[in-house]
C-alpha positions in Angstrom: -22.8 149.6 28.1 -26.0 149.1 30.0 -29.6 148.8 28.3 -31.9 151.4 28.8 -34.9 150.2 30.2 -38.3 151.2 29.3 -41.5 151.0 31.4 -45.6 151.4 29.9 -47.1 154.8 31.1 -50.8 153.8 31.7 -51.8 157.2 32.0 -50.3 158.4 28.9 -50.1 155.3 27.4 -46.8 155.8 26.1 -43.5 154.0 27.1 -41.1 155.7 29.1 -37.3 155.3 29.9 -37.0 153.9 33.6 -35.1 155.5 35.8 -34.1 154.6 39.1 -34.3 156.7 42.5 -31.0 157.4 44.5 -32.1 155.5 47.0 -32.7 152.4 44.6 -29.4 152.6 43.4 -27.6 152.9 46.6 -29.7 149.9 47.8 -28.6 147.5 44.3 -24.7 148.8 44.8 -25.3 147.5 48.6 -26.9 144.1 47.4 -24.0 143.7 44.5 -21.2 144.3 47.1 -23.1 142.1 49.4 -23.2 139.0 47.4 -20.1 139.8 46.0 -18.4 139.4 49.8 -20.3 136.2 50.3 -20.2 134.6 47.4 -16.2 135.8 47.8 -16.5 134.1 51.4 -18.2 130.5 50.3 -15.4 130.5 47.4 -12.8 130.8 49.5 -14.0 128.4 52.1 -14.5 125.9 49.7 -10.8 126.2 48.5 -9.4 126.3 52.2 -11.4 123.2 53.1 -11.3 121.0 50.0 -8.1 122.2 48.5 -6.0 123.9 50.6 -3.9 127.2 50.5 -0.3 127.4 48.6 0.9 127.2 51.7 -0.9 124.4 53.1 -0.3 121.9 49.8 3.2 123.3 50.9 3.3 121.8 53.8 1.4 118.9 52.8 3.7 117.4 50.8 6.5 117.8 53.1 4.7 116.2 55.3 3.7 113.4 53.1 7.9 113.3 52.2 8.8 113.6 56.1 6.1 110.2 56.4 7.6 108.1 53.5 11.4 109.2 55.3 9.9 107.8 58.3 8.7 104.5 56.5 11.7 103.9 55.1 13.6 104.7 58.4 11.7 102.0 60.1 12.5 99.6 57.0 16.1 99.9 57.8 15.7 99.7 61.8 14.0 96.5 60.9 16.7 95.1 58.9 18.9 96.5 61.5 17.2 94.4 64.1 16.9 91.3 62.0 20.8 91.4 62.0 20.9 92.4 65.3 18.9 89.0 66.0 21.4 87.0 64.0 24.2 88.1 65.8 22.6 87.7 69.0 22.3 83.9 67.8 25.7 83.3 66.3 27.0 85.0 69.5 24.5 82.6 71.9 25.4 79.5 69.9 28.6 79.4 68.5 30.9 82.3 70.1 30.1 81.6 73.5 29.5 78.1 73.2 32.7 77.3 71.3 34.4 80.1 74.5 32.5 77.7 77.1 30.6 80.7 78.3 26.7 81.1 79.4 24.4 82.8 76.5 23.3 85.8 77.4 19.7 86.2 79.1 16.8 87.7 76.4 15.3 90.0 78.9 19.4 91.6 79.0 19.6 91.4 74.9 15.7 93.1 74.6 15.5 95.4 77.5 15.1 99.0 76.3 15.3 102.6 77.9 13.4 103.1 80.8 11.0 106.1 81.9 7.0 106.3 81.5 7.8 110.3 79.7 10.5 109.3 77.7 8.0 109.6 74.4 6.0 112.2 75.7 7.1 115.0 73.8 6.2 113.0 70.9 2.6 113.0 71.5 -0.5 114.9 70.6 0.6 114.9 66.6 -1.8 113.8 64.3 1.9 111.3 63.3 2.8 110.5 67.0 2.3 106.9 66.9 4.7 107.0 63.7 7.3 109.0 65.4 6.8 107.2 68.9 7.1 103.2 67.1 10.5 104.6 65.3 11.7 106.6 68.5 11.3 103.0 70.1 13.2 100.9 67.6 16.1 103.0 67.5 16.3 102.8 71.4 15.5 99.4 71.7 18.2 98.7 68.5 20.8 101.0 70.4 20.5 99.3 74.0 20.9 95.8 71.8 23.8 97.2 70.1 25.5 98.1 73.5 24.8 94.7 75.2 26.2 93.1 71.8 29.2 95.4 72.4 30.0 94.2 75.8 28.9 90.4 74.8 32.0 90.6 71.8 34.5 92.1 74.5 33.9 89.2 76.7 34.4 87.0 74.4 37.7 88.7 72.8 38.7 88.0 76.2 37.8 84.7 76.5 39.6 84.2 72.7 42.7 85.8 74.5 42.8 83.3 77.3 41.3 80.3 75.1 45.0 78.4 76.1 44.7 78.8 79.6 40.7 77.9 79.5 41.1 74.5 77.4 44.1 73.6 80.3 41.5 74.2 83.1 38.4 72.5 82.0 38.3 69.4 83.2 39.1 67.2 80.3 40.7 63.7 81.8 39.7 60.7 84.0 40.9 61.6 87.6 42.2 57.8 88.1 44.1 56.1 85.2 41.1 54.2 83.5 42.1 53.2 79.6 40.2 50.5 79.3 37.1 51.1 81.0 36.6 48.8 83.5 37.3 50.6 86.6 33.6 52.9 86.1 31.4 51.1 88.5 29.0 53.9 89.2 27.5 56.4 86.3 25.8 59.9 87.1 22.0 60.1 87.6 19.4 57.7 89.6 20.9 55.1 91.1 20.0 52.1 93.6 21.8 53.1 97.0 23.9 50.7 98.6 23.2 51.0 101.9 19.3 52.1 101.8 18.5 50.4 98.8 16.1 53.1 96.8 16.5 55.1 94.1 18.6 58.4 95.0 20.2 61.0 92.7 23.9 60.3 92.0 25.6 63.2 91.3 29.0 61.9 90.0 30.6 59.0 88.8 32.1 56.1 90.5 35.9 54.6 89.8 36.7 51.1 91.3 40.2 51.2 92.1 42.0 50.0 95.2 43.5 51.9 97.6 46.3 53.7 97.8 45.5 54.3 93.7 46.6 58.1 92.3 43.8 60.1 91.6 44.6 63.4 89.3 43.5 66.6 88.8 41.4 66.5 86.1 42.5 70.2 84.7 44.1 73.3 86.5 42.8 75.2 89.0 43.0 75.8 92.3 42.9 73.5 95.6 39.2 74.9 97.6 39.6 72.7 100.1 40.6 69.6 101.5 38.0 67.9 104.3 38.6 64.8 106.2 35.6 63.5 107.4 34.5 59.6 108.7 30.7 60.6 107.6 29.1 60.7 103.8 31.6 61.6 101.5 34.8 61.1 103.6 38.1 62.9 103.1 37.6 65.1 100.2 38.9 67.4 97.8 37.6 70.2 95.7 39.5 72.2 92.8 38.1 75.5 91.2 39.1 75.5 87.4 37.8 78.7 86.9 35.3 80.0 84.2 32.7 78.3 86.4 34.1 75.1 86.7 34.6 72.7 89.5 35.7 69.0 90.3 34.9 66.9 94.2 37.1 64.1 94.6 35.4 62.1 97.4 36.3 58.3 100.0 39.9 59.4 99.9 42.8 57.9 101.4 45.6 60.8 101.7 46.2 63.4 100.4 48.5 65.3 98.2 47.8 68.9 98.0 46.6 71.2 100.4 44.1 74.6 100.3 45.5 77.0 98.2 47.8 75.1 96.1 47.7 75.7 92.2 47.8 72.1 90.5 48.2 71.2 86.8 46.0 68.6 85.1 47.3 65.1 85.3 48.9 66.2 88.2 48.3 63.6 91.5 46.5 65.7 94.3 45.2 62.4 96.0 44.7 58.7 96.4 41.7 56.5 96.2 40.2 54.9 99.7 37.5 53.6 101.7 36.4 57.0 103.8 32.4 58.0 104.8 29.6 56.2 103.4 31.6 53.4 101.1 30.9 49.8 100.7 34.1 49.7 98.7 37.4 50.9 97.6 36.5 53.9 94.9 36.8 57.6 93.9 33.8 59.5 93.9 34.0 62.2 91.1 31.8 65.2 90.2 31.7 68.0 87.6 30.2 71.0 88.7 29.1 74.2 85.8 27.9 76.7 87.8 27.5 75.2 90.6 25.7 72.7 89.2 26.4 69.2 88.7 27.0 67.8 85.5 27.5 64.3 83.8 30.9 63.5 84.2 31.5 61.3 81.4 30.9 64.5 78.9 34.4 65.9 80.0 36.3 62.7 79.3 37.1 64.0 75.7 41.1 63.9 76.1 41.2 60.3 77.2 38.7 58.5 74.8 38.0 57.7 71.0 34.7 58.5 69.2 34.1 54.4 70.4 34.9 54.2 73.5 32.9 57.4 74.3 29.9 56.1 72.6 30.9 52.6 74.9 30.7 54.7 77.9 27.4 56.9 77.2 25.7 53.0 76.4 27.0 51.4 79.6 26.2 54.6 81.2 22.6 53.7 81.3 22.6 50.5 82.7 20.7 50.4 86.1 24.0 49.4 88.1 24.2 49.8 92.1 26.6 53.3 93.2 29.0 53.0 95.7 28.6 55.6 98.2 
C-alpha cells in the first residue's frame, strides 16, 4: 500500500495530504514504463553480449564438441600419416629393393589434389583454417594411400615373377674366371692404353685368349650384334629385362644373333682382338637403367664372401684397361 504523503500549508499553516494532478501522474507512469524498457533493454544486452542466449550456449558447445572432434580427427590423420611414412620406407628399402626395383620418387608419394578452389567452400568461418588443415590431410593421406596401392601391386607382381627375375639378372662372370686371374681391367678411372690419361672405364676387363667362350651372364634377349673394326669392335648386347642390360665388347665370332632368347651360362660369343684393343680380352658392362654399373657387384653366383672381398681390394688398384 502506498504512503500518503503530506505537504506544510504556509498559508494555513497546517499540513495537508498531497495530491497529485492527472497530468503528474500520467507523466510518472510514462517515466516508470520508460526506465522500465531501458533498464529491460541494458539487461538484456548485457546477457546477449556477455552470456549468451539458451540458444546460443546451445550452439556453443556444439561447437566447442564439433572442434575437440576435429582435434582428435587430425590426431588420428597424423598417426595415419606416420604409418603411411613407415610403409613408404619399408616399401622404398626393403620391398622394392629385395624385388630389384627403383623406390618410388617423394614428389609421386606426397603429391596431393590439385585445384586453387578446392578449399574454397571452406572459407570465411571463424574455424576455416581448422576445417581447411584436416580437409588437406585427408586428401594428401588418400592420394598416399592410392600411390601405396599401386606401389604393393607392383610389387605382388614382381613377388610373382621373382623366379624368372633372379634367372635374368646378371649374376655370373661372362668368361670362365674361378680363380681370378683373368680380371685385368676394373670399372672406373683408368690410365688409357693408347692415349695414356685418365678416362672413365665403364666395364670390366677379362684377359683370355682368343677363340675363349664368353656367356651370357643371365637371360634375356639378344639387342644386337655389331661388327665393327673401330672402338669397341664386334659386339653384343643382351636385355635382361627389369632394366637390366649386359655389352660384351673385342669379339671374335659370334654365337647368337638379334632376337634370339639365351639362358645364362649359355655361350653367345668368343673373346678376340676387335676395335681399340692392345690385347686379347672381353670387354664387359652392366647397365641399370641405362646406366652403367660396377660389374664386379653382380658376380654373386660365382664367388665366396673372400674372394669377393679379393676382388673389390684388387679392384682399386690403378692398373692400365685394355681398350
Amino acid at each position: 500500500m502506498a504512503k500518503t504523503r503530506y505537504t506544510f500549508n504556509t498559508k494555513t499553516l497546517a499540513y495537508e495530504e498531497h495530491r497529485r494532478s492527472f497530468g503528474q501522474r500520467v507523466f510518472r507512469f510514462f517515466l516508470f514504463v520508460t526506465s522500465t524498457l531501458a533498464f529491460s533493454v541494458v539487461l538484456i544486452f548485457l546477457v546477449y553480449t556477455f552470456l549468451g542466449s539458451p540458444k546460443e550456449r546451445v550452439m556453443q558447445r556444439e561447437i566447442a564438441q564439433y572442434e575437440l572432434q576435429y582435434q582428435i580427427t587430425n590426431d588420428r590423420l597424423d598417426r595415419m600419416q606416420k604409418l603411411m611414412d613407415e610403409l613408404a620406407d619399408k616399401d622404398d628399402n626393403i620391398y622394392r629393393v629385395v624385388f630389384e626395383a627403383d623406390p618410388i620418387p617423394k614428389s609421386i608419394r606426397q603429391a596431393g589434389y590439385g585445384g586453387i578452389d578446392r578449399y574454397a567452400k571452406l572459407e570465411g568461418y571463424s574455424n576455416s583454417e581448422l576445417l581447411i588443415q584436416t580437409a588437406k590431410k585427408l586428401d594428401n593421406i588418400a592420394s598416399q594411400v592410392y600411390v601405396q596401392s599401386k606401389s604393393f601391386d607392383e610389387v605382388f607382381e614382381l613377388a610373382r615373377n621373382k623366379e624368372k627375375m633372379l634367372a635374368s639378372i646378371p649374376a655370373i662372370q661372362p668368361v670362365s674366371n674361378l680363380d681370378l686371374k683373368r680380371l685385368s681391367s676394373y670399372y672406373g678411372y683408368r690410365p688409357d692404353p693408347i692415349y695414356k690419361i685418365k678416362k672413365f672405364h665403364a666395364g670390366v676387363d677379362f684377359s683370355a685368349p682368343q677363340g675363349t667362350p664368353i656367356y651370357s651372364t643371365g637371360a634375356g634377349i639378344v639387342l644386337k650384334t655389331k661388327r665393327s673394326k673401330r672402338g669397341y669392335g664386334n659386339t653384343v648386347e643382351i636385355d635382361h629385362g627389369y632394366g637390366y642390360k649386359t655389352f660384351y665388347a673385342h669379339i671374335k665370332d659370334f654365337k647368337v644373333k638379334r632376337g634370339d632368347k639365351v639362358k645364362r651360362g649359355q655361350i653367345i660369343a668368343t673373346v678376340g682382338n676387335t676395335g681399340k684393343s692392345t690385347a686379347p680380352h672381353l670387354h664387359y658392362e652392366v647397365r641399370k637403367n641405362n646406366r652403367t654399373v660396377n660389374p664386379i657387384y653382380y658376380f654373386f653366383n660365382d664367388l665366396t664372401p673372400d674372394e669377393y672381398e679379393t676382388l673389390l681390394d684388387l679392384s682399386k688398384l690403378p692398373n692400365q684397361s685394355l681398350d
